[in-house]
N, C-alpha and C positions, 0 to 999 in steps of 0.2 A: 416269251421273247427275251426278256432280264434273265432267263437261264440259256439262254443260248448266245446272248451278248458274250457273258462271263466265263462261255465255255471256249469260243472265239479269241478272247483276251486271253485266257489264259493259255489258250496251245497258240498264238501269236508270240508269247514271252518266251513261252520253253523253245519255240523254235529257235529265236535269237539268239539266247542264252546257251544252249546245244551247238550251233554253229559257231560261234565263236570258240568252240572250244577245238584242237588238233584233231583233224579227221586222220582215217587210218592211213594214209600216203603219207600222211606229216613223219609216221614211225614214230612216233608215241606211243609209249606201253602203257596200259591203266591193269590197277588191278581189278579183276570182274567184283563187280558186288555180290553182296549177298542176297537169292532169293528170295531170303524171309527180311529182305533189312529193313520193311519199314518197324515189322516186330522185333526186328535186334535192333531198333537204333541206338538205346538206353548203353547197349553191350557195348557197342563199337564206339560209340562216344565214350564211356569209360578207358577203354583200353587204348583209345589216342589217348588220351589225357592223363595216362598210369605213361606212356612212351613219351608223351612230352617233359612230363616230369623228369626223368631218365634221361632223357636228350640235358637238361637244364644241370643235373647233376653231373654229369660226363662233362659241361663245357667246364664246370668247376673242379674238375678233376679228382669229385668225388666217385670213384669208379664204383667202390663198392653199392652205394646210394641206388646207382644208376643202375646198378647188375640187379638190383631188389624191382626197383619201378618194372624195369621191363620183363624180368620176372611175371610180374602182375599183369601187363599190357599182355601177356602170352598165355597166361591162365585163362586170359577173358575172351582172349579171339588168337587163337593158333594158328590162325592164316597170316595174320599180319607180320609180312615179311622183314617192315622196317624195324621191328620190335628185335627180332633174333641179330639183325644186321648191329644194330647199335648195343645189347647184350655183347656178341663177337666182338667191338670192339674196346668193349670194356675191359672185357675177359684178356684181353691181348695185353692191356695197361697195367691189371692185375698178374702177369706172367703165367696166364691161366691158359697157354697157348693150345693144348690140345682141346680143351672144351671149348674154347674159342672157334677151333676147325671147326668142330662137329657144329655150331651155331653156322659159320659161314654154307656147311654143306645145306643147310636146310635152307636158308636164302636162296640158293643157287636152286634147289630142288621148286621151291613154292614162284621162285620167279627167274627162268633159267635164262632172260635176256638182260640182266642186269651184271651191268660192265664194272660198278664200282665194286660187287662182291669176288668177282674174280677177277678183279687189282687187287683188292685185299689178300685174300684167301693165295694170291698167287707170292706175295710178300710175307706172306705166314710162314708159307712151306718152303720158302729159301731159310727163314729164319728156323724152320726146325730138319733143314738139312736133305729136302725131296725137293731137290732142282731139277729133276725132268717131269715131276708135277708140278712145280710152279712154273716151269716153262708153259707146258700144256694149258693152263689156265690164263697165263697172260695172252696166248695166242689166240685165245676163244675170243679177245677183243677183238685182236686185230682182224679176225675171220668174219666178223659179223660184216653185213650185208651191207654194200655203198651205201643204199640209202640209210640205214641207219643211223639214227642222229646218237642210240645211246643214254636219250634222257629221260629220266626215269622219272612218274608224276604216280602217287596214288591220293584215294578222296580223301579230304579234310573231312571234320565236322562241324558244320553248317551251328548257327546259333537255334535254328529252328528246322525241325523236320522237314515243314513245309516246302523250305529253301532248298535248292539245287546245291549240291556237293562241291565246295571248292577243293582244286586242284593244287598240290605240293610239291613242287620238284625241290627234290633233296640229292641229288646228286647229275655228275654229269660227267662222262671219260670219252673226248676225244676219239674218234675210228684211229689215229696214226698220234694217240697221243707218245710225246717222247719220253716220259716214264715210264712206257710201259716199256720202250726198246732199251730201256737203261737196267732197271730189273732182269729181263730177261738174259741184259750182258753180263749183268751179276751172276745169273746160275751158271751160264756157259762157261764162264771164268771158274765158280767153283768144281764143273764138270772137266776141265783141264779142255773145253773145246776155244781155245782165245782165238782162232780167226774167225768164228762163231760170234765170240763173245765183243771184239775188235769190230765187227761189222756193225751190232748190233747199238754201240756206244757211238758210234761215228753218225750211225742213225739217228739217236737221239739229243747227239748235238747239230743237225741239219736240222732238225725239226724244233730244237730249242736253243740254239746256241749262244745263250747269255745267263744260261745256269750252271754255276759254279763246280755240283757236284759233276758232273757229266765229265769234265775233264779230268776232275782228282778221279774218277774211278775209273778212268780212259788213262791216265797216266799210271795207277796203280798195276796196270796190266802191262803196258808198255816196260815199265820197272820188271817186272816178274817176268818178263819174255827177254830182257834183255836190248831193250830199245832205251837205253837210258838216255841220252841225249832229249831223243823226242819225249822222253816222260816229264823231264825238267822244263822243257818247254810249255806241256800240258798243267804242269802245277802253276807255272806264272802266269797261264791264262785264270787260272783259281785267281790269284793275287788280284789282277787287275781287274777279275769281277767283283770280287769279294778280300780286299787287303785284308782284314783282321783272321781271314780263314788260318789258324794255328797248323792244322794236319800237313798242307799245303806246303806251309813258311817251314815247318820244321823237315819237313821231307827236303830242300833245297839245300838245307843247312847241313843234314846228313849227308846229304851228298858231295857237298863243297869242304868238309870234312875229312870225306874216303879220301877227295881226289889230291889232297893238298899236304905238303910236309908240314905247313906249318900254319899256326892260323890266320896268315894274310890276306887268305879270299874269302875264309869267311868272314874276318873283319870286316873288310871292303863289301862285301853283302849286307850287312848289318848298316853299313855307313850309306849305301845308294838305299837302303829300305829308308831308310827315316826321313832322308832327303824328301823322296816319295811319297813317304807318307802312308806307307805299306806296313800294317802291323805290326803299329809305332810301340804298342805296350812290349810286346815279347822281342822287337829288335833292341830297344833300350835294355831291357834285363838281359840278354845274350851279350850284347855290348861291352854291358856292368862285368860280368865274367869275365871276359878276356883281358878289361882291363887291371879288373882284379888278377889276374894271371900273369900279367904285365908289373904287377906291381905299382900300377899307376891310381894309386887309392883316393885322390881325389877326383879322377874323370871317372870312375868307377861311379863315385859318391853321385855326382851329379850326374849319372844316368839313371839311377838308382831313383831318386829326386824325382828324376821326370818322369819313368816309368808308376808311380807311388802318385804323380799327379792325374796320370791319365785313368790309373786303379787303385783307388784309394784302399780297396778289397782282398790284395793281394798280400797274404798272411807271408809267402815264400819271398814278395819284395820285401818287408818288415823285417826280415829275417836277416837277411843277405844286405841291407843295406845297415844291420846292426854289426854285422860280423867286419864292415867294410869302418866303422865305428871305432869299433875296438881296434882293429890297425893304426887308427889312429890318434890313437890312447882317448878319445874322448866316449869315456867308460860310460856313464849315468845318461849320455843321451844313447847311446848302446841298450842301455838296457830299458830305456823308454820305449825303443823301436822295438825289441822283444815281449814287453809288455801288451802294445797294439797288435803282435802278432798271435797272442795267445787267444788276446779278446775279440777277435776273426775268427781263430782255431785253438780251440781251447783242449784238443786232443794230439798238436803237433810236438811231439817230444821235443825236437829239435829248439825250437823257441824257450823251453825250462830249461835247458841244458846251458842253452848259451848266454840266457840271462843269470844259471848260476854260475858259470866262467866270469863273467863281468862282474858279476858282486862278490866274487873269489878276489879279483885281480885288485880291488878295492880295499881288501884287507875285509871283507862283511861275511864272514867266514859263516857264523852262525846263519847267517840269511842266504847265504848261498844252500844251506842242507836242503831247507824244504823245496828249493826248484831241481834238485839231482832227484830228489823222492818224487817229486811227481813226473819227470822224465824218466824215473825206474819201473814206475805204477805202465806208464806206456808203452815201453820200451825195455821190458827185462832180460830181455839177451843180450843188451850190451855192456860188456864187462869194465870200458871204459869210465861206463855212469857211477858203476858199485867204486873204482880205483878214486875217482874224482871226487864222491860222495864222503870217504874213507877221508879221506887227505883236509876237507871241509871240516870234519867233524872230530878229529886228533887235534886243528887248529884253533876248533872251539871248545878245546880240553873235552873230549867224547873219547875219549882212547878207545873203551870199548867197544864202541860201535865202530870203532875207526877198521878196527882188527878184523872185526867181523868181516867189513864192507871188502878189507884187501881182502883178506881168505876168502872174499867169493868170487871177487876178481881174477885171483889167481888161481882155483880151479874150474874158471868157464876160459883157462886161455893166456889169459891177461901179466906175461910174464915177468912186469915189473915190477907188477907188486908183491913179490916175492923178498924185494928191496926193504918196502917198507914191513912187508912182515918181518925180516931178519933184524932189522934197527929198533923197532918199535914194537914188537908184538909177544915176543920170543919169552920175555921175565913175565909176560903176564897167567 
């Protein structure tokens, strides 16, 4: 009787337990178990736990880490689908694109209703140049069955055998999702098919029209077809979803450029962006230019200022707001700003160069050589640096390096110094 109690309770619990889980009308995919699983539990439990690992290394951006775990999660159980999906995606981080494919192909093969591996796979193969296979792939979404929901669950492992399998959804793509009609307007576009590719971009801002890219890559096409008007239009809807978007703001400014004799409107661009409030860093630094161009070297200054306040990161503001410095003969805060620029970007020529210009104009002749030599270290084809370098080092009584540095100058080009070889070089 106590063994029939117990047997009662317990197909009472799994019944529960089973019912609450997605019946097949839900469209829920599961992956079949295995036959023998209560004897592989050992296996499949290992091989989640080699794929969670792996998953943990990928969010760290440890790719390679993560391409070994799941390595191992695949050694231990080759069926598991999620192991090769998240492999593929490593491999893709790693620029390992082709072995990446072949990982997406076996996903697609071991579970052929899974929507997020052909959104992947289908963004691989624009990225390696097979836009009417990645077309084909992104449309196997949209082709799937109304009811299909698309979300993909497979079994967890339970802490104990005994336990019923919990369920994992790790992914989920929309039936009409709108990236998928945006990618596919990407291949069309690269297929030269744009009223194809113009349908397809139109789609996926109906369906999501408060994401930024959708219009830069609807306006990038309108540009290339010659809808330029409307394409300008399509990048200030960029702006006012996204003001700091660069690509967007500089496309406007290229074009306010072509159109104009002189730079009045794109000033005037630059002056309603800040107002606004529109990709304050790079309208202040475009600003700082024109009126450097202007010869207006303290409104320069002080955009320069504020763009330096909003990016304190910006080795190219450091630079340009030194150079704006030196106009204004105040040399040694000149060459503090180059200073901070190097220690940002300690590989940008331009920052030694112009901090050795400023420690030149100082009369620091000898301290100006070592910023030409490490401007030359980075920057060897420019002949300027050897003429510049030359002129440093004759002034810190170096005659001979001085002669040297003209005579390289002057045969990569540099025809001035030919000057100082003929003055200074010639009795040596």
């Amino acid at each position: 009787m106590i063994l029939l109690k117990k047997i009662f309770i317990s197909f009472f619990i799994l019944s529960i337990v089973f019912n609450a889980f997605p019946q097949a009308n839900d469209s829920v995919y599961f992956i079949p178990k295995n036959k023998n699983a209560g004897n592989n539990y050992a296996r499949r439990r290992a091989a989640r736990e080699a794929m969670e690992t792996g998953n943990l290394a990928y969010d760290k951006n440890y790719f390679q880490g993560a391409i070994k775990s799941y390595d191992e999660a695949i050694e231990v159980d080759p069926s598991l689908f999620q192991a090769y999906y998240g492999r593929a995606r490593a491999k893709e981080q790693m620029n390992d694109l082709r072995s990446a494919l072949m990982d997406y192909d076996v996903v697609l093969h071991l579970n052929p209703r899974f929507s997020e591996g052909y959104f992947n796979r289908g963004k691989l193969k624009i990225r390696l140049g097979e836009y009417l296979a990645a077309i084909e792939d992104l449309n196997q979404i949209l082709d799937l069955p109304p009811a299909s929901s698309n979300t993909i669950y497979f079994e967890g492992v339970s802490e104990s055998e005994k336990e019923i399998p919990t369920l994992t959804k790790i992914s989920t793509v929309s039936k009409e999702h709108a990236e998928v009609y945006n990618y596919i307007g990407v291949a069309k576009a690269e297929l030269e098919d744009y009223r194809g590719a113009m349908a397809a971009f139109d789609k996926a801002i109906e369906l999501k029209p408060d994401l930024a890219t959708f219009y830069l890559n609807r306006g990038d096409l309108k540009y290339k077809i010659e809808q330029v008007e409307s394409a300008i239009r399509d990048y200030e809807k960029v702006l006012q979803l996204n003001p700091e978007n660069k690509e967007a703001f500089y496309k406007i400014v290229n074009y306010k450029r072509s159109t104009s004799a002189n730079d009045s409107i794109e000033y005037n661009f630059y002056n309603n962006s800040i107002d606004k409030g529109i990709n304050l860093t790079s309208a202040y630094l475009s600003r700082a230019v024109i009126k450097y161009n202007r010869s207006d070297f303290k409104g320069a200054l002080a955009d320069y200022n504020s763009a330096i306040e909003l990016d304190n990161k910006n080795h190219e503001a450091y630079v340009n707001r030194g150079l704006v410095k030196e106009k204004l003969k105040d040399y040694e805060e000149a060459i503090k700003d180059f200073t901070r620029a190097i220690a940002i970007r300690p590989d940008y020529w331009k920052a030694y160069s112009n901090r050795g210009n400023s420690k030149f104009k100082l009369d620091r002749f000898a301290e100006s050589v070592p910023d030409y030599s490490a401007a030359i270290r980075l920057n060897p084809k420019d002949a300027t640096l050897f003429y510049n370098r030359g002129l440093a080092e004759y002034l810190s009584k170096q005659s001979t390096e001085a002669c040297k540095d003209w005579q390289k100058a002057f045969e990569m080009g540099y025809v001035e110094a030919a000057e100082k070889i003929k003055e200074f070089c010639e009795d040596n």
